[in-house]
NUMILUM-722990 format. One line per 2 residues: for each residue x, y, z of C-alpha. Coordinates in steps of 0.2 Angstrom, whole numbers, m for minus. Each point is the difference from the previous one (the first is absolute). Example, Ala and Ser with C-alpha at 12.3 -4.5 7.8 and 13.67 -1.06 7.14 Angstrom:
<rs>
62,m22,39 ~ 6,17,m3
</rs>
This chain:
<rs>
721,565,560 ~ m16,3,6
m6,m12,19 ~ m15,m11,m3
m17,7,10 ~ m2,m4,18
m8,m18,3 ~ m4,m7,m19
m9,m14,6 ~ m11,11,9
m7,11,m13 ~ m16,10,5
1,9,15 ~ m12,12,13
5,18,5 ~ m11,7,12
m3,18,3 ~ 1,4,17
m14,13,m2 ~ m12,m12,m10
m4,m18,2 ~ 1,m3,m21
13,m13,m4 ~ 8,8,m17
9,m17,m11 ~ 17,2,m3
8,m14,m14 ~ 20,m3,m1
1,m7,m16 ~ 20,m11,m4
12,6,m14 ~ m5,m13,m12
m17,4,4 ~ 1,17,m5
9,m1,m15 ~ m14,m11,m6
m13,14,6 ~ 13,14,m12
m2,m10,m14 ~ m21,m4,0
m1,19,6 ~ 12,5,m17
m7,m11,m12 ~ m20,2,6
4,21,m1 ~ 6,m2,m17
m14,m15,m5 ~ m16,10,7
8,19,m8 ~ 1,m8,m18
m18,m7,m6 ~ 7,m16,m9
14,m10,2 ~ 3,m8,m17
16,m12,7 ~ m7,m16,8
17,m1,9 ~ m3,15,11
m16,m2,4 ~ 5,m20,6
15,10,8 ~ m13,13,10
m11,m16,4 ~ 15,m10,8
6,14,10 ~ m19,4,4
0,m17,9 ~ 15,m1,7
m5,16,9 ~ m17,m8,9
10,m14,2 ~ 12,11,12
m15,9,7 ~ m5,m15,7
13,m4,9 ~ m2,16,12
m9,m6,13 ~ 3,0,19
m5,14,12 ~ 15,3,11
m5,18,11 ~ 15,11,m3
7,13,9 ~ m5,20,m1
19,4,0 ~ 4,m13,m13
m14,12,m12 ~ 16,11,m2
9,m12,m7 ~ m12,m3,m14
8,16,m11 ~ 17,m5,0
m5,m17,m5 ~ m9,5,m13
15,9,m7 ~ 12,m16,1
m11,m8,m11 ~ m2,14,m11
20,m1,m1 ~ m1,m20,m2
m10,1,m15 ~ 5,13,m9
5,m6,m19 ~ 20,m2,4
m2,m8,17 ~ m12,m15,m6
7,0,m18 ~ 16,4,0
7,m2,16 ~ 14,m13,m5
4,6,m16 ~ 0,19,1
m7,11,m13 ~ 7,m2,m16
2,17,m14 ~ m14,m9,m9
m11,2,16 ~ 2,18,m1
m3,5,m17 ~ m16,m10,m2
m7,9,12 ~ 4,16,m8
m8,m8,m14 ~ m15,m3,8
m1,m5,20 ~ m19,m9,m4
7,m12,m12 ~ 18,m3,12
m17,m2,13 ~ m8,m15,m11
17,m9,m4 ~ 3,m2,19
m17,m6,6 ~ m3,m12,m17
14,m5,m7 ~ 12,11,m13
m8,0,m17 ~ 5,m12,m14
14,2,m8 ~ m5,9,m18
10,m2,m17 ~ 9,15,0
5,m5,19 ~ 7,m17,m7
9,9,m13 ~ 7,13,10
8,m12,13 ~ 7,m10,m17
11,16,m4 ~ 4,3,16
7,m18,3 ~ 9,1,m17
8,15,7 ~ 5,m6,16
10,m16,m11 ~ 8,12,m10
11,6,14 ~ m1,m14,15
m3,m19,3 ~ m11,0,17
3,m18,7 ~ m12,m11,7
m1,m1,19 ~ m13,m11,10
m7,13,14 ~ 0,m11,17
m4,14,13 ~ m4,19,0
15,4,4 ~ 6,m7,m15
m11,8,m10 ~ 4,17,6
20,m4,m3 ~ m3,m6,m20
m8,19,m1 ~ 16,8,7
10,m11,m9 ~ m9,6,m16
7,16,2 ~ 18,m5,7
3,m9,m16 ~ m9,13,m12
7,15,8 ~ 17,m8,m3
m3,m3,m18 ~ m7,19,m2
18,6,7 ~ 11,m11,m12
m12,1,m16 ~ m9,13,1
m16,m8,m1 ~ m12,m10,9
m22,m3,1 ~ m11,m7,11
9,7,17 ~ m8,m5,17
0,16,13 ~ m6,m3,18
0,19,9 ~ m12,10,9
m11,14,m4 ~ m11,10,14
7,m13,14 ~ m7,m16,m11
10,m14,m8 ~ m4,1,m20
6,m13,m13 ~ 2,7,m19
9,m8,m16 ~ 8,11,m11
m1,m4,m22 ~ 16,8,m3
15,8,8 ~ 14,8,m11
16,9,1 ~ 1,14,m10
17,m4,m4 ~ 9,16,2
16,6,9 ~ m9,15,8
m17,m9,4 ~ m1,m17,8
m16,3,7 ~ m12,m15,m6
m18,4,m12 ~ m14,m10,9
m11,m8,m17 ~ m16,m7,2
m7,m5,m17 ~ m19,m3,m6
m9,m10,m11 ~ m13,2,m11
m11,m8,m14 ~ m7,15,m9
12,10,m9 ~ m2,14,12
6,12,14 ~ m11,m7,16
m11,15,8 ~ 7,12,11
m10,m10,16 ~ 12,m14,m4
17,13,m4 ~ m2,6,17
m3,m17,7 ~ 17,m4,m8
7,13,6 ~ m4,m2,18
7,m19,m1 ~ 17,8,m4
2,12,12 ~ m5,m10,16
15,m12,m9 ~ 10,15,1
m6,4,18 ~ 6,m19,6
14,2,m7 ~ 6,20,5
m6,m7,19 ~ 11,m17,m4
17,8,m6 ~ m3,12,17
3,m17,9 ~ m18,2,6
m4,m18,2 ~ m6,m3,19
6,m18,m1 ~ m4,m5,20
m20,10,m5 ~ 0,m12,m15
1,m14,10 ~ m11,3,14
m13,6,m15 ~ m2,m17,m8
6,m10,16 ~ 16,m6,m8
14,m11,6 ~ 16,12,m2
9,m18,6 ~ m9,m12,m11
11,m8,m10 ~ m3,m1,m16
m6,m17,m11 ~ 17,m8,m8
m6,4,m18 ~ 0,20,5
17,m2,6 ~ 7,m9,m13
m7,16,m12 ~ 8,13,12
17,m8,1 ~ 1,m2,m19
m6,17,m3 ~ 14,8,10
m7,1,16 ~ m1,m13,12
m15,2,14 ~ m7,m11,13
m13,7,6 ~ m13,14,m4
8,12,8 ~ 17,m1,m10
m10,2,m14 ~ m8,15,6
18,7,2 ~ 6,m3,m18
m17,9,m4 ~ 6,17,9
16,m4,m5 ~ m5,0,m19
m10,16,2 ~ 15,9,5
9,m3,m15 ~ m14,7,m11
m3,18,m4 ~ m16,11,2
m10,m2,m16 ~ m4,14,m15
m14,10,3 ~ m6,m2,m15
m11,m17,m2 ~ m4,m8,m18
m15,m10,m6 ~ m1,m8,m16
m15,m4,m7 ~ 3,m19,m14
m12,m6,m10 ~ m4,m19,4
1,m8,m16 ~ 16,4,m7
8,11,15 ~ 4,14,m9
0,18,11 ~ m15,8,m1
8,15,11 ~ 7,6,15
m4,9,14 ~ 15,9,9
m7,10,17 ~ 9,9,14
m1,m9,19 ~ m13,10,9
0,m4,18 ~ m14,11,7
m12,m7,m12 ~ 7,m17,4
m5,1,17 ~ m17,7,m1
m3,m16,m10 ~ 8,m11,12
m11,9,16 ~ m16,m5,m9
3,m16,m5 ~ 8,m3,19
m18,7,5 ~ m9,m16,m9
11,m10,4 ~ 2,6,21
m19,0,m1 ~ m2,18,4
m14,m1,m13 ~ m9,m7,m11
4,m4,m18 ~ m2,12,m14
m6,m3,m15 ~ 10,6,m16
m4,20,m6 ~ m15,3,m9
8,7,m16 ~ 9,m18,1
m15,m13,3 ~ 4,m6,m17
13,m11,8 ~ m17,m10,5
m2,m7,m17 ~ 15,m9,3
m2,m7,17 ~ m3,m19,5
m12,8,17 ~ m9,14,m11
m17,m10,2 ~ 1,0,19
8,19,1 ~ m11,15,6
13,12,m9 ~ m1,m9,m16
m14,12,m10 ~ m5,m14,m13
m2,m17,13 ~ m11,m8,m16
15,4,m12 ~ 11,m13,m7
16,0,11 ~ 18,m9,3
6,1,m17 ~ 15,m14,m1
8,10,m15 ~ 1,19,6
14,10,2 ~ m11,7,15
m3,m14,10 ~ 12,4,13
13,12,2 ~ 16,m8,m3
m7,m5,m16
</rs>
């Protein structure tokens, strides 16, 4: 975690040049101040690079941070002399608070990235850019049906019970426990969806939910098929942009759980990440679950250890990764896609999405050849990428709208 700059009440201070009597200004600028700044400096780039902005909400959005931002200019003032020596210091603070507000650290500093955080960035960093500083986009039709079917899934094979979140802590436990419980029914049936995985890739804590887990059921092959299944309206195979979106989903699910089943889980790192409790004991409804599921915990910790303890049971999965691609209305296959587990690819794509997200540069937008993504994109009117601003945009019942369509 980055320090706060020297002296924030004292924000605008002289350095004098021992060779010259000209006082150069030098302004320390807070945290909170700063992200504001980001955000105006983001949203005016993109305002001022695209002629009109046709949505009203952005431009109120680009006003509000616009003022917020005199507002925190204002509030530099004061004219304390600071030291020659203490000028050295200005280059390492300026990198602190680089790293303070990169994407992950002031967005998802207690959650940790998620799989879905990664691939949207492969599908395009600009629009993963918009979502954090204005909101995510609404939830379009085909979204609404696709999380139907997925819910329908997850009831076929499981009952998730109901517990009242009372602390961090307890949230955290209710997403081990989502695997304790689902990993145990993938052993003695065979089959289970919608399983939690908490690991770490490139030294960061990410978050994914796998669709579908099976066994294949065979004396010789016990290795589980990792099965993440799409939906779609048209009654169509989706674009090869969105294939290789899919595709990328599954294998960083394959590359939590390869590092999982390795008992790669740095459990004491986990904790000092999100400032956890390992001692914190856990509400009374979250005890109760653990104690009727077969494995009574106290605390985080213990629940923690079933977690390892679960992942040693398991096998390495297949290589070979499965999408299937169902048609919304009546769920019937449209088709599948089976692929081979490439790591080397994998982790070119996780390096640049890590650089966006680690703030080594500055968002992308999506490949030329691939702009037509912009037709379907809630921030095309405020998007300097999108090569038709004026163009109708944000369709609510595209197959292309997002990637996980």
């Amino acid at each position: 975690m980055a320090d706060s700059p020297p002296n924030p009440t004292s924000q605008q201070q002289q350095v004098t040049n021992p060779s010259t009597s000209i006082g150069i200004p030098i302004e320390f600028v807070s945290e909170e101040e700063m992200a504001f700044i980001e955000a105006a400096y983001a949203a005016t780039r993109s305002s001022i690079s695209s002629s009109i902005c046709s949505s009203s909400h952005f431009e109120a959005t680009t006003r509000s941070i616009h003022s917020i931002t005199l507002l925190s200019k204002r509030r530099l003032s004061g004219s304390t002399q600071l030291d020659i020596e203490d000028s050295g210091n200005l280059k390492n603070t300026r990198k602190r608070n680089r790293v303070a507000h990169t994407y992950l650290h002031r967005f998802r500093r207690t959650t940790g990235l998620s799989v879905t955080d990664l691939t949207a960035t492969e599908w395009c960093e600009k629009q993963m850019e918009f979502s954090l500083l204005f909101g995510k986009p609404k939830i379009t039709k085909a979204m609404k049906a696709g999380l139907a079917r997925h819910a329908k899934l997850e009831q076929e094979v499981s009952k998730e019970g109901k517990v009242l979140d009372q602390s961090v802590e307890d949230i955290w436990a209710l997403k081990f426990i989502n695997f304790i419980t689902r990993a145990n029914q993938l052993l003695f049936e065979g089959l289970t969806r919608e399983l939690t995985l908490i690991g770490f890739v490139e030294g960061l804590c990410v978050v994914g939910v796998i669709d579908e887990i099976r066994m294949p059921g065979k004396e010789n092959d016990q290795k589980p098929i990792l099965v993440d299944t799409k939906t779609r309206l048209r009654d169509s195979l989706p674009a090869e942009p969105q294939r290789r979106n899919g595709r990328l989903q599954l294998m960083l699910y394959k590359k939590l759980w390869e590092t999982l089943v390795a008992d790669s889980f740095p459990s004491q790192l986990f904790f000092d990440l999100f400032s956890l409790d390992p001692n914190y004991i856990l509400s009374e409804a979250i005890r109760e679950t653990t104690a009727n599921s077969g494995f009574p915990a106290k605390t985080l910790d213990d629940i923690v250890r079933y977690y390892r303890n679960t992942w040693s049971m398991l096998p390495p999965a297949q290589d070979q990764l499965l999408l299937r691609y169902e048609l919304q209305k009546d769920q019937s296959v449209l088709g599948e896609d089976q692929f081979a587990y490439d790591p080397y690819w994998l982790r070119k794509q996780i390096q640049a999405s890590l650089e966006f997200w680690l703030g080594e540069r500055e968002a992308s937008y999506t490949p030329e050849k691939e702009r037509w993504k912009c037709r379907h994109c809630q921030y095309a009117s405020v998007c300097p990428g999108n090569p038709h601003p004026n163009s109708p945009h944000g369709s609510s019942s595209s197959d292309s709208s997002s990637p996980s369509s």
